[in-house]
ZAMIPA-703806 format. One record per residue (C-alpha): residue number from 1; x, y, z. Coordinates in steps of 0.5 Angstrom, whole numbers, plus 500, padded with zeros to 3 digits. Example, Ala and Ser with C-alpha at 12.3 -4.5 7.8 and 13.67 -1.06 7.14 Angstrom:
+------+-----+-----+-----+
: migu :  xx :  yy :  zz :
+------+-----+-----+-----+
:    1 : 525 : 491 : 516 :
:    2 : 527 : 498 : 514 :
+------+-----+-----+-----+
This chain:
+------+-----+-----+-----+
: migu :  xx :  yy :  zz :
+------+-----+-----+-----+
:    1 : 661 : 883 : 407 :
:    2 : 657 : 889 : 405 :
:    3 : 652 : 889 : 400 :
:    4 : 653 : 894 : 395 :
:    5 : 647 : 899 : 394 :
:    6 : 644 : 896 : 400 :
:    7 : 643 : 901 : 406 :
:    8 : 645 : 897 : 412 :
:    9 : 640 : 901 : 417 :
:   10 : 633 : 900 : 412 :
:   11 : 635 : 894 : 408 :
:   12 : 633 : 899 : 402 :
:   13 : 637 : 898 : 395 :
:   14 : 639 : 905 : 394 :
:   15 : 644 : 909 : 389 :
:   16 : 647 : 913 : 394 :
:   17 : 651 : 911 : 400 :
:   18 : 653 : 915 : 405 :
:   19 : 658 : 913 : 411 :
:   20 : 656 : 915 : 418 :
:   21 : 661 : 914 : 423 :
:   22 : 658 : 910 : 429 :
:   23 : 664 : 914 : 434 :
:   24 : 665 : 920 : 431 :
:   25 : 672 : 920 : 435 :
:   26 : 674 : 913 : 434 :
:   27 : 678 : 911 : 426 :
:   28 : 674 : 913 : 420 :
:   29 : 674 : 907 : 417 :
:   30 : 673 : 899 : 419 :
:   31 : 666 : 897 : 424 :
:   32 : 666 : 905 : 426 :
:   33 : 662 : 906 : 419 :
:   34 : 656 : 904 : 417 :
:   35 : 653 : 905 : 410 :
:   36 : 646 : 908 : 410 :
:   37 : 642 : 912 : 405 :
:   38 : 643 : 919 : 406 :
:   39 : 635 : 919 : 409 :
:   40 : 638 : 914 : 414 :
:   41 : 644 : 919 : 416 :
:   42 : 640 : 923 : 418 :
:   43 : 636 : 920 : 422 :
:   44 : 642 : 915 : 426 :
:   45 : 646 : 923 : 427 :
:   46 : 639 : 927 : 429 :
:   47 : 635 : 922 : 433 :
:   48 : 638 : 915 : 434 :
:   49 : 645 : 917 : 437 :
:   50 : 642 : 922 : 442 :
:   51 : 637 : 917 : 445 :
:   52 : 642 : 911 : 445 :
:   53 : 646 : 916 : 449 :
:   54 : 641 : 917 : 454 :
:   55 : 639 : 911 : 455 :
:   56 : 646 : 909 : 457 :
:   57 : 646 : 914 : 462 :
:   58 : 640 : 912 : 464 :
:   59 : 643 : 904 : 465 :
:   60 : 649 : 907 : 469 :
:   61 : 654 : 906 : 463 :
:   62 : 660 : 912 : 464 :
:   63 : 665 : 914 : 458 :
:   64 : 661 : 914 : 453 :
:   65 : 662 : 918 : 446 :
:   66 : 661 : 925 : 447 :
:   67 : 659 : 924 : 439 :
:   68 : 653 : 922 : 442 :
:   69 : 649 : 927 : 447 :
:   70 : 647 : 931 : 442 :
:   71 : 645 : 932 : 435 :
:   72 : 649 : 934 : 429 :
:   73 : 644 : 941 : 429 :
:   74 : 645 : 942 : 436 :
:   75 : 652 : 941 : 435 :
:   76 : 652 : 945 : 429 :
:   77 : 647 : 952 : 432 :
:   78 : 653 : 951 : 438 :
:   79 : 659 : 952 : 434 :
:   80 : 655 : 957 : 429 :
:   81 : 653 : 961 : 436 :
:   82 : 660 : 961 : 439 :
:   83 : 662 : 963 : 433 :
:   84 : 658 : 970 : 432 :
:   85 : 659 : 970 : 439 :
:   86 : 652 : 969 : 441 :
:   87 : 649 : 966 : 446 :
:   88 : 649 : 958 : 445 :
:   89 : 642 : 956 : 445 :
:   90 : 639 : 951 : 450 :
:   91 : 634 : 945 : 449 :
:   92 : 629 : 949 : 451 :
:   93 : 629 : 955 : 445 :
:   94 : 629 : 950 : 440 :
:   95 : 622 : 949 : 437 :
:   96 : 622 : 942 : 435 :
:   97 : 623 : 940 : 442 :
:   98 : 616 : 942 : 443 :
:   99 : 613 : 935 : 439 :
:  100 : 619 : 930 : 443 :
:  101 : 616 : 924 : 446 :
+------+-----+-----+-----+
């Protein structure tokens, strides 16, 4: 059972919870959602997904989620970008990728 108020990421008590879907293709509900504090939303859409992503790739494992190659910003600056009609970006233009380790 779920703790309530607990994020089940940092172990923190907070007041908000958010659900973050684990596959966003797979049900909504169930063990595909975890409740996290909307700090550790952030962190498991924008860094932790696209790293397990690639290092199951780098395992050999195939089929993976395409939920998870790349981040919800890359995924929201492609849909914007094809969107107006503009050239999606790549990796390379994104400003942040110049302090990745």
């Amino acid at each position: 059972m779920k703790s309530v108020g607990i994020c089940e990421m940092c172990g923190h008590h907070v007041a908000i919870l958010q659900k973050a879907h684990i596959i966003a293709e797979n049900r909504k509900k169930g063990n595909n959602i975890l409740m996290l504090c909307p700090t550790c939303h952030i962190m498991f859409d924008t860094h932790v997904k696209p790293k397990v992503f690639k290092a199951l790739l780098e395992a050999g494992l195939q089929d993976l989620p395409e939920s998870w190659k790349k981040s919800i910003y890359e995924q929201a600056a492609e849909a914007s970008a094809v969107a107006l009609g503009r050239k999606v970006p790549s990796k390379k233009d994104c400003v942040l990728d110049e302090f990745e380790t």
